[in-house]
C-alpha positions in Angstrom: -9.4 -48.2 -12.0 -8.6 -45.2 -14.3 -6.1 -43.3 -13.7 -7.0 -39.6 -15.0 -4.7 -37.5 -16.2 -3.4 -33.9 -15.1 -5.2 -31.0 -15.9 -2.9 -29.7 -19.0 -1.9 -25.5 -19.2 -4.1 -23.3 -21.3 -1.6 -21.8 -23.5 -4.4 -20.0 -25.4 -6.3 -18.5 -22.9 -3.1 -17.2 -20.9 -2.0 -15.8 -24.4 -5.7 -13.9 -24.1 -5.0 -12.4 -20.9 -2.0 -10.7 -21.7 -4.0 -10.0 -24.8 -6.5 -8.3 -23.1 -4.2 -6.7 -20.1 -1.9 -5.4 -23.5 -5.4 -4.0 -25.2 -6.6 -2.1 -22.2 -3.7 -0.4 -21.5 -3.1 1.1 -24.7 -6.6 2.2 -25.2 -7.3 5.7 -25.2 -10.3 5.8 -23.5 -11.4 2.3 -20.9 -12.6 -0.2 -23.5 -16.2 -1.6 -22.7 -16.8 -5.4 -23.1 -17.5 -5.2 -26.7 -15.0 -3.0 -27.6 -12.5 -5.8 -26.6 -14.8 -8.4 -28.0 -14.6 -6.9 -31.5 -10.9 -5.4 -31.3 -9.3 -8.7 -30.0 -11.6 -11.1 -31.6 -12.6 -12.8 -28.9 -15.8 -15.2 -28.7 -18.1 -13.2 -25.8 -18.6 -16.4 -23.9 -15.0 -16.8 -23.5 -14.3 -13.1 -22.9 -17.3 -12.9 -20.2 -14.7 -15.8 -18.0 -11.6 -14.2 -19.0 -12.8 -10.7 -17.9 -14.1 -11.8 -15.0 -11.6 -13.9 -13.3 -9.0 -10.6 -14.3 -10.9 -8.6 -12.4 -11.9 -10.8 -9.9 -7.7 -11.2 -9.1 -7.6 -7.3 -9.1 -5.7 -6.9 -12.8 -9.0 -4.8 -14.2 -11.5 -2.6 -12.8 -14.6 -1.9 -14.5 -16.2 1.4 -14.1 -20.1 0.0 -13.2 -21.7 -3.2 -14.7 -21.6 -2.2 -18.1 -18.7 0.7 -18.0 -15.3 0.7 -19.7 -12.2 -1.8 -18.3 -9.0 0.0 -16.6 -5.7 -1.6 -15.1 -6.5 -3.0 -11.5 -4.2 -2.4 -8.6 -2.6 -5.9 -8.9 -1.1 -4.1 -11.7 0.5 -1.4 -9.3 1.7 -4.0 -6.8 3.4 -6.3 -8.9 5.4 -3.4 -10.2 6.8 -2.5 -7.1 7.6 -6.0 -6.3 10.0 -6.0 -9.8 11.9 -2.6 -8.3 11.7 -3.2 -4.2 15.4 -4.4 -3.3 15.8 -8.0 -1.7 18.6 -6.1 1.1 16.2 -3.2 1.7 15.4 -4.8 5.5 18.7 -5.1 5.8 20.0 -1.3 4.7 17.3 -0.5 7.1 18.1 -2.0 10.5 21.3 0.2 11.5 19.3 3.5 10.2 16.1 2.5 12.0 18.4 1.4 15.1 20.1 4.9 15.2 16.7 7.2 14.9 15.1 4.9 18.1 18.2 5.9 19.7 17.8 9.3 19.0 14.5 9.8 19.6 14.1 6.8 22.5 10.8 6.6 20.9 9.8 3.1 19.7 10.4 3.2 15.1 9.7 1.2 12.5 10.6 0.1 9.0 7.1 -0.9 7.0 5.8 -2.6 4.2 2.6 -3.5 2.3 1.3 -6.8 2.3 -2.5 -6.7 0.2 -4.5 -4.0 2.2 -2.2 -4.1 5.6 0.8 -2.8 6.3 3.2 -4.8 7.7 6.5 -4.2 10.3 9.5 -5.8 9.0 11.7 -4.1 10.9 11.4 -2.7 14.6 13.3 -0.6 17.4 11.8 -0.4 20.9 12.4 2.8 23.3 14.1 2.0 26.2 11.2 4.4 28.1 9.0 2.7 30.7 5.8 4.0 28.7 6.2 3.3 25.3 4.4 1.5 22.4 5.0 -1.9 21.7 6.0 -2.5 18.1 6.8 -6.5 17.0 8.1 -7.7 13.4 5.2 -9.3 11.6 2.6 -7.3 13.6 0.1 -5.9 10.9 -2.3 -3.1 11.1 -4.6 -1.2 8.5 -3.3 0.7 6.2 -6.1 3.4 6.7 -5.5 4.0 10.3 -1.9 3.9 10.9 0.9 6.4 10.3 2.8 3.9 7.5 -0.2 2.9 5.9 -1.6 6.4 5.3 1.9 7.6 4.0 2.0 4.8 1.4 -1.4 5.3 0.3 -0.7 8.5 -0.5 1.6 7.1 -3.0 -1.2 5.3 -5.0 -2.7 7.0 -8.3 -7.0 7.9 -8.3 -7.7 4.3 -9.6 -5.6 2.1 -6.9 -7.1 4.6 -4.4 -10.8 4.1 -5.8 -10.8 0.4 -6.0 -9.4 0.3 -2.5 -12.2 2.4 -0.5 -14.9 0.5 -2.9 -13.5 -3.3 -1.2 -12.4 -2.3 2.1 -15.1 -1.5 5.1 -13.3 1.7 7.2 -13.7 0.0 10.5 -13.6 1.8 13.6 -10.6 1.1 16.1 -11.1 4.3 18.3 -13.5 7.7 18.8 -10.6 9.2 16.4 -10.5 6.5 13.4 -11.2 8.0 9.7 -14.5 5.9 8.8 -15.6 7.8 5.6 -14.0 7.8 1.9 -14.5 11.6 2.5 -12.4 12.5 5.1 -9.5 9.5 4.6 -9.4 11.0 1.3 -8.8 14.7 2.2 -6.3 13.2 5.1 -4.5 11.7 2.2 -4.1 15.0 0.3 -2.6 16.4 3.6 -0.4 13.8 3.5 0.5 13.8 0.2 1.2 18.2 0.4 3.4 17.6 3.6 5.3 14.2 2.6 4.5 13.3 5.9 1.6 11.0 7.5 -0.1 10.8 11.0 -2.1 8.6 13.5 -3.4 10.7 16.1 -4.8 7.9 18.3 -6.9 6.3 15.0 -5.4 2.9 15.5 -4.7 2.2 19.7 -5.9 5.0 22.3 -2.6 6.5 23.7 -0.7 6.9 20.8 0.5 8.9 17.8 2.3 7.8 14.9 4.7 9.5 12.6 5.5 8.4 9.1 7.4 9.2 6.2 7.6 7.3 2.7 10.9 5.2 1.7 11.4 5.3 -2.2 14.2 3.2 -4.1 14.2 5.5 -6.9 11.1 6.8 -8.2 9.2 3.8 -6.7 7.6 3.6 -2.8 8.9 0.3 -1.3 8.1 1.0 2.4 7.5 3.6 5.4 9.7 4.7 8.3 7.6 5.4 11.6 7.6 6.5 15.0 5.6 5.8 17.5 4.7 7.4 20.8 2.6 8.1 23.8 0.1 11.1 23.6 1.5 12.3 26.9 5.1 13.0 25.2 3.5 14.6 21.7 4.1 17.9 21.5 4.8 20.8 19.3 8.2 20.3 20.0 8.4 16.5 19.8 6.8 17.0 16.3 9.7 19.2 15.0 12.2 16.7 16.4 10.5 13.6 14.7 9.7 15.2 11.5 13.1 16.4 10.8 14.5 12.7 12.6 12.4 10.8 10.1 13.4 13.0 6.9 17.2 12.1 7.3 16.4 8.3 7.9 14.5 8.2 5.0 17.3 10.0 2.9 19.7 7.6 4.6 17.9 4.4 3.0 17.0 6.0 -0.1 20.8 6.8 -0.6 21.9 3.4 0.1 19.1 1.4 -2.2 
């Protein structure tokens, strides 16, 4: 029987790929095929794969089938990844702890994962009506508090690519189910550095979110979350300026 041997590493074509990543960003304008082609020199059978499995993974985006090559959002997320702080859970906790106590409304501590937004870390209120919040839960970004606030960080592309892959599915009567309207929700967000749900994601309840930078750079959300019955214009003053000194707490610990 043959044994057969191990696939071996391409050194070659990963070379190309950084290649091509390196010659896209520093274009001017977004290279089309054959600019690329001609300025890197490589054969158009090979650059057809190579183009195609970047893009395919989310490092490019091409504008149409036969328009000019831009950074992808994989781009975007794996630069975060580089600056988000290992501890930044654990700064959180005590900070996250103290604003449920404050509030006795149920909080959160955020993070992206792909197109989700995930809880990493959680505070229940003590209230007999109040929202259940788990660690590991995920939810949309588009329709929750955290997930709105973070996208709100993203630059034109990220957003772009985003609404052309993702189906705006409809949770409740009040879920944002066009690119039109999430994308003038996001420029509300993005004036007031400060993000709602108002019943988009479960019936009952409004969310509250604020961004958590280390740095220049977005590494997660703070968020509270409560009953309808207990939203008011009052309650909003309290958990806007709650949320604004937790998220200055983290940000002056990471």
């Amino acid at each position: 029987m043959t044994k057969t041997s191990p696939p071996i590493f391409n050194v070659k074509s990963a070379a190309r790929f950084a290649d091509i990543l390196e010659f896209v960003a520093d274009s001017a304008t977004p290279p089309t095929f054959a600019d690329i082609a001609t300025g890197l020199g490589v054969p158009k059978s090979s650059l057809f794969s190579l183009l195609g499995t970047l893009s395919e993974r989310g490092y490019l985006l091409q504008n149409g089938a036969r328009g000019g090559y831009q950074l992808g959002p994989m781009i975007h997320k794996l630069a975060g990844r580089m600056t988000r702080p290992a501890s930044c859970a654990l700064i959180v906790q005590p900070i996250l702890k103290e604003l449920a106590g404050q509030l006795n409304e149920t909080c959160g501590y955020y993070e992206r994962q792909d197109d989700e937004v995930e809880v990493v870390r959680a505070e229940s209120s003590s209230q007999a009506l109040a929202y259940s919040l788990r660690e590991g839960d995920r939810a949309p970004l588009y329709c929750v508090s955290a997930g709105k606030v973070l996208m709100a960080q993203w630059p034109a592309d990220e957003l772009k690519a985003y609404l052309q892959r993702t189906p705006l599915r409809r949770y409740t009567d009040a879920t944002l189910t066009t690119a039109t309207a999430l994308t003038r929700e996001l420029q509300k967000v993005r004036e007031a550095g400060l993000a709602y749900s108002m019943q988009e994601y479960s019936m009952g309840i409004i969310g509250m979110a604020v961004v958590v930078h280390a740095g220049a750079q977005p590494v997660g959300a703070l968020n509270v979350a409560m009953p309808a019955v207990r939203y008011n214009p009052a309650m909003d003053l309290r958990v806007r300026h709650a949320l604004a000194q937790a998220a200055a707490a983290v940000e002056r610990k990471l």
